[in-house]
Backbone atoms as SQL, in Angstrom:
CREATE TABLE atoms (id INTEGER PRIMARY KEY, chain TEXT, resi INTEGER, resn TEXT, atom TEXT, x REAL, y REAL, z REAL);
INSERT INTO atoms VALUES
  (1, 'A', 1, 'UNK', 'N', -29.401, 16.024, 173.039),
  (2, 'A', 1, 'UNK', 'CA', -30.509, 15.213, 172.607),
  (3, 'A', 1, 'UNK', 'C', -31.722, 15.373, 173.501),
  (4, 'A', 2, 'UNK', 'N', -31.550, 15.933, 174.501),
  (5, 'A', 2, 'UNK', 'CA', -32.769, 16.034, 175.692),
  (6, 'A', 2, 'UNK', 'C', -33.498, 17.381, 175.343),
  (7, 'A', 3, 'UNK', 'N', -33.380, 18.016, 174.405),
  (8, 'A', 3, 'UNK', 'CA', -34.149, 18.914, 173.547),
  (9, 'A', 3, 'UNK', 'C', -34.973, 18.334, 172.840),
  (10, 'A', 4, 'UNK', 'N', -34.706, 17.083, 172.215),
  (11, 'A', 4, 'UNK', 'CA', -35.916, 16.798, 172.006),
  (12, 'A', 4, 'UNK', 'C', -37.155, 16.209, 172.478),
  (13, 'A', 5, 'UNK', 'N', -36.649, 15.083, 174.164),
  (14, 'A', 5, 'UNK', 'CA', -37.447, 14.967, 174.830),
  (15, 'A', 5, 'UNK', 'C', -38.413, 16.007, 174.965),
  (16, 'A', 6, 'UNK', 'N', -37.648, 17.192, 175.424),
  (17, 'A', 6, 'UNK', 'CA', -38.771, 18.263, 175.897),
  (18, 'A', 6, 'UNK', 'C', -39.514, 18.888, 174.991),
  (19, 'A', 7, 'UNK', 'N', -39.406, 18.716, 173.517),
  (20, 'A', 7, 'UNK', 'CA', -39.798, 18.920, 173.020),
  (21, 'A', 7, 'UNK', 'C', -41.264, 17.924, 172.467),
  (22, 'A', 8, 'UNK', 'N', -40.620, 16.923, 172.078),
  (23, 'A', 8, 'UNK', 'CA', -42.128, 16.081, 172.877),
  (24, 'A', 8, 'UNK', 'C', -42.725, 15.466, 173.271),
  (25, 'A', 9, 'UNK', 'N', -42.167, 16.009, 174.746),
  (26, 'A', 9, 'UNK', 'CA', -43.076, 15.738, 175.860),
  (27, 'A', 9, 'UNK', 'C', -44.164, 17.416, 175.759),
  (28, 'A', 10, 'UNK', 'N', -43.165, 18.042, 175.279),
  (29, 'A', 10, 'UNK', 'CA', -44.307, 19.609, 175.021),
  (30, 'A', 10, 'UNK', 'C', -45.949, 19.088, 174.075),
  (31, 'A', 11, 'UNK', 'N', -45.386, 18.459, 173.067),
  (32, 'A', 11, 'UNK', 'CA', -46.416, 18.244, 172.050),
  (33, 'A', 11, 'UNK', 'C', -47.621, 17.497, 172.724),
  (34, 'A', 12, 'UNK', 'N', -46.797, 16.389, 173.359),
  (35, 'A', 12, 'UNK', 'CA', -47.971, 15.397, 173.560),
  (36, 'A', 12, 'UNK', 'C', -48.673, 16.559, 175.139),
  (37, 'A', 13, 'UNK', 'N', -48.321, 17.205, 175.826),
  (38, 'A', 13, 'UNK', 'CA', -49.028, 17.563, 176.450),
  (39, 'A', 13, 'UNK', 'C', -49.926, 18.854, 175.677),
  (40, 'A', 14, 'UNK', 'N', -49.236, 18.935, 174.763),
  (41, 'A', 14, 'UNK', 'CA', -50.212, 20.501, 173.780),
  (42, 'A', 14, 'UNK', 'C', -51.306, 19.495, 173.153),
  (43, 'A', 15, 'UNK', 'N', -51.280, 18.191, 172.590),
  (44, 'A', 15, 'UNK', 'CA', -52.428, 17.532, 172.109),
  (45, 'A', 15, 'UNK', 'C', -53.686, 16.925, 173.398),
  (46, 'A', 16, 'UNK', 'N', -52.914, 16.728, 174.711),
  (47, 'A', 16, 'UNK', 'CA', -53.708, 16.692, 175.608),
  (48, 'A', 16, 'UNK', 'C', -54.637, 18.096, 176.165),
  (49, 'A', 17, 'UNK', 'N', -53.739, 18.950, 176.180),
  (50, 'A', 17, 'UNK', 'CA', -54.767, 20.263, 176.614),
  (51, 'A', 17, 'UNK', 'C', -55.740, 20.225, 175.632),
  (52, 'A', 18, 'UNK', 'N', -55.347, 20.339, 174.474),
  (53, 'A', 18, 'UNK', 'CA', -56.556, 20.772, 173.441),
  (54, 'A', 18, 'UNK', 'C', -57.245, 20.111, 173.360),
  (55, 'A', 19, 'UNK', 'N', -57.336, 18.465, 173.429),
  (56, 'A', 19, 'UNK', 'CA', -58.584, 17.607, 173.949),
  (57, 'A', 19, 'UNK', 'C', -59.318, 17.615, 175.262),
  (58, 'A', 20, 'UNK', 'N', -58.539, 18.154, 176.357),
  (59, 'A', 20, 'UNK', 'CA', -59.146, 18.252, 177.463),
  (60, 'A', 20, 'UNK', 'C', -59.787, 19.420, 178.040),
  (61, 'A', 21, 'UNK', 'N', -59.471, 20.818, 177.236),
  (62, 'A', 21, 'UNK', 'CA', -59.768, 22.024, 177.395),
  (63, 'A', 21, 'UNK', 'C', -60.932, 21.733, 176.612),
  (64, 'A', 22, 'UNK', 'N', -62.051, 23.465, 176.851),
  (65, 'A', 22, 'UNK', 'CA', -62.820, 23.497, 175.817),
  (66, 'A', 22, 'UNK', 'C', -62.084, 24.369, 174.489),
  (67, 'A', 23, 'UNK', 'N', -63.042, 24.292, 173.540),
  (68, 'A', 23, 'UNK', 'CA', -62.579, 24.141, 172.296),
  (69, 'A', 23, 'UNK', 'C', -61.872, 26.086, 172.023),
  (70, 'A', 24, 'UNK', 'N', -60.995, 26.436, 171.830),
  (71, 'A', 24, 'UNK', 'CA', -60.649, 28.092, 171.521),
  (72, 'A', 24, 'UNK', 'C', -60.147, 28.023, 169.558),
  (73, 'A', 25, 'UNK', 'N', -61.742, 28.258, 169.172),
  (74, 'A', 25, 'UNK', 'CA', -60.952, 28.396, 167.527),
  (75, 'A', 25, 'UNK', 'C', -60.225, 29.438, 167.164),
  (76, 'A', 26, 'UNK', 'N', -59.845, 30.132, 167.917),
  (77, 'A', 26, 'UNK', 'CA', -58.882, 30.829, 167.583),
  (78, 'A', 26, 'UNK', 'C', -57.482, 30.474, 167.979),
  (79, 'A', 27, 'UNK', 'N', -57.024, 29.860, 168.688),
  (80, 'A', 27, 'UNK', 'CA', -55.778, 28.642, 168.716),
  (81, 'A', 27, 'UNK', 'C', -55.593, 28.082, 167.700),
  (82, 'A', 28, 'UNK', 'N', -56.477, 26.859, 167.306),
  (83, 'A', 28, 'UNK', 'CA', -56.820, 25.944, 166.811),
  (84, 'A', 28, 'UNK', 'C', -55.707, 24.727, 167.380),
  (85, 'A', 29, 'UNK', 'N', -55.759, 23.444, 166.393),
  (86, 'A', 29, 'UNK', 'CA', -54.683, 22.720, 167.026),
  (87, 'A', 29, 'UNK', 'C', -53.486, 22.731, 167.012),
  (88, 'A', 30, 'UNK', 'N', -53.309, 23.082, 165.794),
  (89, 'A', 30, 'UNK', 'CA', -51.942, 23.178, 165.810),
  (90, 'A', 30, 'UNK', 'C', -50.697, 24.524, 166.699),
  (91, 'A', 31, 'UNK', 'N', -51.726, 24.969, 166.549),
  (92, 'A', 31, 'UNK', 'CA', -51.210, 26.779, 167.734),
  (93, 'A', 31, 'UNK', 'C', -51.356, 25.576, 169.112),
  (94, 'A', 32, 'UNK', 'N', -52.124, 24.818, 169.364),
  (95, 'A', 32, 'UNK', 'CA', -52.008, 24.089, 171.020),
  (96, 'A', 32, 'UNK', 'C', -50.714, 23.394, 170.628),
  (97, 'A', 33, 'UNK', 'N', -50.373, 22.479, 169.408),
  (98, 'A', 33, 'UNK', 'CA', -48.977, 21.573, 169.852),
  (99, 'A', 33, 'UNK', 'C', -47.638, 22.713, 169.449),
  (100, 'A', 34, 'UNK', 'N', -47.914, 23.828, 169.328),
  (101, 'A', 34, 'UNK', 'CA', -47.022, 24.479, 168.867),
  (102, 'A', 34, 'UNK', 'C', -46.781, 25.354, 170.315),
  (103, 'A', 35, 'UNK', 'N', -47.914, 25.637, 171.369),
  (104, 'A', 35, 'UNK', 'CA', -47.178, 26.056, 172.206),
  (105, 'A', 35, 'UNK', 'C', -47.441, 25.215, 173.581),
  (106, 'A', 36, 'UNK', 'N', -47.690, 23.760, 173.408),
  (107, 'A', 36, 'UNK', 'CA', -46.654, 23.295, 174.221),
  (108, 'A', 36, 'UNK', 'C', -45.300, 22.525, 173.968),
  (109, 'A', 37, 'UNK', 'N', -45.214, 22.663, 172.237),
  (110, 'A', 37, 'UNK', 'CA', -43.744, 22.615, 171.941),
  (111, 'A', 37, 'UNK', 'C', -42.601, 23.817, 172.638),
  (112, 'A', 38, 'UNK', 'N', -42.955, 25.013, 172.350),
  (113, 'A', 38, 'UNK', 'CA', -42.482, 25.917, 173.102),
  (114, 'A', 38, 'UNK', 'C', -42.504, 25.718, 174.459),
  (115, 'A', 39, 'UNK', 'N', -43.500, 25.436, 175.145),
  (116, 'A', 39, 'UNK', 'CA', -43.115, 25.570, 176.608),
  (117, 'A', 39, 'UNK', 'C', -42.400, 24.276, 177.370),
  (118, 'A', 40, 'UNK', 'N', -42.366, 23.299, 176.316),
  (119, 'A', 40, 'UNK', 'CA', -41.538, 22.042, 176.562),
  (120, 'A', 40, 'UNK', 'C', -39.701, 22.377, 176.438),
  (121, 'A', 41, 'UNK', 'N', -39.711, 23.209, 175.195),
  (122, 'A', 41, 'UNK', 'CA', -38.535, 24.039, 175.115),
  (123, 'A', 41, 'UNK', 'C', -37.674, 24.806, 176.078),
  (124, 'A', 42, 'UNK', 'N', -38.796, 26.308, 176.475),
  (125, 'A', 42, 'UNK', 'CA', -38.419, 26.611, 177.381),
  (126, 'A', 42, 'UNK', 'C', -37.816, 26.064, 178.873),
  (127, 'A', 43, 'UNK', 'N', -39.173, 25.061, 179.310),
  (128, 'A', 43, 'UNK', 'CA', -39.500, 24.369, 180.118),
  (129, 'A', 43, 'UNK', 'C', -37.915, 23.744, 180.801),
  (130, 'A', 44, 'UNK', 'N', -37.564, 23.043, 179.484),
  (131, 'A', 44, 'UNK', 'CA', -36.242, 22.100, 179.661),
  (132, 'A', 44, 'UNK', 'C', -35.198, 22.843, 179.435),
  (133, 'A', 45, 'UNK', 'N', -34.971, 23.981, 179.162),
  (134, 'A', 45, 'UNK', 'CA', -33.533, 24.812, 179.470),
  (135, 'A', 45, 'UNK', 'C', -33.458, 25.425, 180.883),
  (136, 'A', 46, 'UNK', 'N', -34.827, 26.020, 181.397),
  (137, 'A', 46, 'UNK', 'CA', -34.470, 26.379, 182.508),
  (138, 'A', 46, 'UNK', 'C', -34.521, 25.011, 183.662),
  (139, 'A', 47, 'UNK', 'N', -35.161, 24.395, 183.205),
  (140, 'A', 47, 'UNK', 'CA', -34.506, 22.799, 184.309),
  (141, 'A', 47, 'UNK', 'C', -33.081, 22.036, 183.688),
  (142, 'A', 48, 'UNK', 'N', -32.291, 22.329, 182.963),
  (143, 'A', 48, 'UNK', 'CA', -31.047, 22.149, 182.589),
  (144, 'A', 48, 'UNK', 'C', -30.137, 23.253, 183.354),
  (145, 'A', 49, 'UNK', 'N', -30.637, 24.583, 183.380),
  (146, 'A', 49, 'UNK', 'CA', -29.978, 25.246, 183.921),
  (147, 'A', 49, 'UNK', 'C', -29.995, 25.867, 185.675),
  (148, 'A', 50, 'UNK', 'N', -31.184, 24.914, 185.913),
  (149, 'A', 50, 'UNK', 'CA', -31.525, 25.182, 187.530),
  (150, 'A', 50, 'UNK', 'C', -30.435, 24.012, 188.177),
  (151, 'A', 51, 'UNK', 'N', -30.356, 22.550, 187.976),
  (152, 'A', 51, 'UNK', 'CA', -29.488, 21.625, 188.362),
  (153, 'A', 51, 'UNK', 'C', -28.623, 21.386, 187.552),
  (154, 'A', 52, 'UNK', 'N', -27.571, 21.407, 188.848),
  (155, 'A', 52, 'UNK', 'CA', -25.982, 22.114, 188.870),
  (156, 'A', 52, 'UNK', 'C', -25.195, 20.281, 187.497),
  (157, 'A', 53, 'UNK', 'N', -24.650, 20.621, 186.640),
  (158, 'A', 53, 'UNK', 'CA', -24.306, 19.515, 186.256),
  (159, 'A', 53, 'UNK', 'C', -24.413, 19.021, 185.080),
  (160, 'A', 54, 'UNK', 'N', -25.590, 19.159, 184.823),
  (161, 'A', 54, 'UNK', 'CA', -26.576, 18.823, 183.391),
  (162, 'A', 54, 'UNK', 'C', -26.645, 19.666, 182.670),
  (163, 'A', 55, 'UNK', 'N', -26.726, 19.176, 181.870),
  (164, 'A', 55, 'UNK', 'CA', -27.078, 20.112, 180.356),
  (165, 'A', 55, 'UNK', 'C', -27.351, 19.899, 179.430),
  (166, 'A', 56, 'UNK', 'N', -27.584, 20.059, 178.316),
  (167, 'A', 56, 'UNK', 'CA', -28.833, 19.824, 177.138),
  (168, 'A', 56, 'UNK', 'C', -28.462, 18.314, 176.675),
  (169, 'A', 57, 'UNK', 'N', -27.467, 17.413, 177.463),
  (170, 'A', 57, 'UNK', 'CA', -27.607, 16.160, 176.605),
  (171, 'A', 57, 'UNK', 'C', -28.581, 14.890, 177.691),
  (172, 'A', 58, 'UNK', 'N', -28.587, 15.778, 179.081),
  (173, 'A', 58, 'UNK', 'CA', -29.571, 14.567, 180.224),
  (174, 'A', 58, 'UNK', 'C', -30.590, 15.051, 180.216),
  (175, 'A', 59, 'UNK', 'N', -31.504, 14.494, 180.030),
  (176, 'A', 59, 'UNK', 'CA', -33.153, 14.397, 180.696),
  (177, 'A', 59, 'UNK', 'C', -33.107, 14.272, 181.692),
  (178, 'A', 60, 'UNK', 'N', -33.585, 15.588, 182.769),
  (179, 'A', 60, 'UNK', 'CA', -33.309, 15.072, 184.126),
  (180, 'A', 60, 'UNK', 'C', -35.042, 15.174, 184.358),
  (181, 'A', 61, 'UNK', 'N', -35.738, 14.545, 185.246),
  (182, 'A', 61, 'UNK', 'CA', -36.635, 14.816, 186.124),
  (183, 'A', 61, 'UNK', 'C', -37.581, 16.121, 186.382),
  (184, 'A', 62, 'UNK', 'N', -36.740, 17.324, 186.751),
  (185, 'A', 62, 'UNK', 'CA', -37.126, 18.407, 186.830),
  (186, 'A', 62, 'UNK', 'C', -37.719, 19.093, 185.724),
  (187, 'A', 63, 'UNK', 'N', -37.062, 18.998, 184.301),
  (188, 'A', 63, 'UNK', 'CA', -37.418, 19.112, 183.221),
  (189, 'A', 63, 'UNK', 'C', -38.280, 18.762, 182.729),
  (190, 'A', 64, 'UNK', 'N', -38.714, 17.438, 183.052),
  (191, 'A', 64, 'UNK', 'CA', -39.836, 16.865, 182.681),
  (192, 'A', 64, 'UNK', 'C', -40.968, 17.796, 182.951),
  (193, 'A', 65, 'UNK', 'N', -40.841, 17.441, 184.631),
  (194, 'A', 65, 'UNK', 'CA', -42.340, 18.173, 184.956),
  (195, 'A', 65, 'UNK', 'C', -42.120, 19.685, 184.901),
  (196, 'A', 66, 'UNK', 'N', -41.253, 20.881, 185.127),
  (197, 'A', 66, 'UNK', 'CA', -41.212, 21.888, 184.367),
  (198, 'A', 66, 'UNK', 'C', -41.797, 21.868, 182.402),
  (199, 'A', 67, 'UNK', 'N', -41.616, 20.503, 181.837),
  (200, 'A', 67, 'UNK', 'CA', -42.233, 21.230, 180.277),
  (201, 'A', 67, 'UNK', 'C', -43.654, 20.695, 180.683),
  (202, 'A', 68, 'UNK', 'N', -44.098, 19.632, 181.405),
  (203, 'A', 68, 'UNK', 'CA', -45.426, 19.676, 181.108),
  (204, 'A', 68, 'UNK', 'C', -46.287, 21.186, 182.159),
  (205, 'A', 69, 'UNK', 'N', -45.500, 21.309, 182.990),
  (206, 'A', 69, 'UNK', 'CA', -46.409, 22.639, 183.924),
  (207, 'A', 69, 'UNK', 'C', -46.180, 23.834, 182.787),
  (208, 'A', 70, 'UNK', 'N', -45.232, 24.131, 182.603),
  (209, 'A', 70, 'UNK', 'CA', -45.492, 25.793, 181.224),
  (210, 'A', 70, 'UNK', 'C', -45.985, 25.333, 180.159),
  (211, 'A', 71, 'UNK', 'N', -46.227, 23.909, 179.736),
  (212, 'A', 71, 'UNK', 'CA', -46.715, 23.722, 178.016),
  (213, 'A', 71, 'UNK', 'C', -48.091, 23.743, 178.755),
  (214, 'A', 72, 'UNK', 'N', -48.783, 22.874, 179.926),
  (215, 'A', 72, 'UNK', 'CA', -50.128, 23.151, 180.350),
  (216, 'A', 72, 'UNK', 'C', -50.669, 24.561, 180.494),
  (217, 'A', 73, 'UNK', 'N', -50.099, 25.399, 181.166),
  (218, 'A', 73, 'UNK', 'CA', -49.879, 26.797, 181.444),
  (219, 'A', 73, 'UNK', 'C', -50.140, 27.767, 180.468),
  (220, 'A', 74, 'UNK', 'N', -49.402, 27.358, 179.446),
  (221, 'A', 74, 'UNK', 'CA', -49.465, 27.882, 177.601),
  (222, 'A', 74, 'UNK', 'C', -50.381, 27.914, 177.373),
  (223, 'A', 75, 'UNK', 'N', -50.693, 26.869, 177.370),
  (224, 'A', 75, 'UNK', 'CA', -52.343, 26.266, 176.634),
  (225, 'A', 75, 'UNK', 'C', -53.443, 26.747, 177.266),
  (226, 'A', 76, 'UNK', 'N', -53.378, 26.881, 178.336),
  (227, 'A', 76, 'UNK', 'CA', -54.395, 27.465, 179.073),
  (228, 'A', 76, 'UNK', 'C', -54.586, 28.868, 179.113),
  (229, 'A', 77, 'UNK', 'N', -53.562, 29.604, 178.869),
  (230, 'A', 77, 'UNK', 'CA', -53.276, 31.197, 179.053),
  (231, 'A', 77, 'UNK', 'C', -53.777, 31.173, 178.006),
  (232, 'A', 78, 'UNK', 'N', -53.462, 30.928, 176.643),
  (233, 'A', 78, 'UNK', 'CA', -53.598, 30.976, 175.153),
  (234, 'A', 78, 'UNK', 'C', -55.266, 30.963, 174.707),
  (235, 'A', 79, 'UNK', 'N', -55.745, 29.847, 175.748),
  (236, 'A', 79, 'UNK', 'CA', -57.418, 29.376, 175.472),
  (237, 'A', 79, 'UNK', 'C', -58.058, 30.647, 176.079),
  (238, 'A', 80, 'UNK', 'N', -57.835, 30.899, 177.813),
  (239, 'A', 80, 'UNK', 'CA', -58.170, 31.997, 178.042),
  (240, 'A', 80, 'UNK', 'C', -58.248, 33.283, 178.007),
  (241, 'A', 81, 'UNK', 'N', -57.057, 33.905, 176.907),
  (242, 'A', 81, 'UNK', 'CA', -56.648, 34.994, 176.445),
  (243, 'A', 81, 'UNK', 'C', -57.877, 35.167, 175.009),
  (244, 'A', 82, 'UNK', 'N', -57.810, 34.031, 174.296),
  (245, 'A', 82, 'UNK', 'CA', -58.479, 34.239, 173.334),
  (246, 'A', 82, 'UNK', 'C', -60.141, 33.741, 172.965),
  (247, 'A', 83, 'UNK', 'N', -60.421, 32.966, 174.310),
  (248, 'A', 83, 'UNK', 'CA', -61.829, 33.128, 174.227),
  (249, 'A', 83, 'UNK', 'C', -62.900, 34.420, 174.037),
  (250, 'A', 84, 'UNK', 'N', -64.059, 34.159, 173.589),
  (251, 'A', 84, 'UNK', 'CA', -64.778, 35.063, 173.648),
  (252, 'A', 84, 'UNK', 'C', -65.773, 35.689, 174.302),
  (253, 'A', 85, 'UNK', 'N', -66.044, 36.609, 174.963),
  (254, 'A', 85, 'UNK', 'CA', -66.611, 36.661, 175.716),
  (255, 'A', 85, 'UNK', 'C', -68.395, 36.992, 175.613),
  (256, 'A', 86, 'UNK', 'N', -69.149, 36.883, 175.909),
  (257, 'A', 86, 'UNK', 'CA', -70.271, 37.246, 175.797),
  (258, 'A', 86, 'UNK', 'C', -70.767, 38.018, 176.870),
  (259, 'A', 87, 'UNK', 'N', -71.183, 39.401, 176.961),
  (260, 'A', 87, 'UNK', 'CA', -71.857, 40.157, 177.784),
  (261, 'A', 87, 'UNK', 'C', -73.414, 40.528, 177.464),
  (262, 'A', 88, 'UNK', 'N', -73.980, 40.577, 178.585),
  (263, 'A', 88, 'UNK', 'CA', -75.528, 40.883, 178.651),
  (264, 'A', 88, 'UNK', 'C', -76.105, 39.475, 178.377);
């Protein structure tokens, strides 16, 4: 059941980047709650599988702040990958 914590806790931090970032229309919003759904995902298997014990049914701590640092991370790579650039 702690899959879905991390899952969203991914979202709500993918709806925070995209309000707090500037705007990348090429994301759009739903590409932001979709990859900090993913990195809430990720996020919480490898903190399930870093402490010795747990596993996909505890929410531990570590997990937490592992999905919000890679779903922030996401979002940010994602904005900066696909901004545009202007030269001259």
């Amino acid at each position: 059941m702690s899959i879905f914590a991390y899952i969203v806790m991914g979202i709500i931090v993918g709806v925070i980047a995209r309000t707090a970032l500037p705007p990348a229309p090429q994301v759009g919003f739903w590409g932001s709650v979709l990859l900090g759904a993913a990195g809430g995902i990720v996020a919480g298997l490898i903190g399930s599988a870093v402490v010795p014990g747990t596993g996909l049914t505890v929410v531990h701590p570590l997990g937490l702040v592992l999905a919000v640092l890679l779903s922030t991370a996401l979002n940010t790579g994602a904005n900066i990958v696909t901004r545009r650039r202007r030269f001259g």
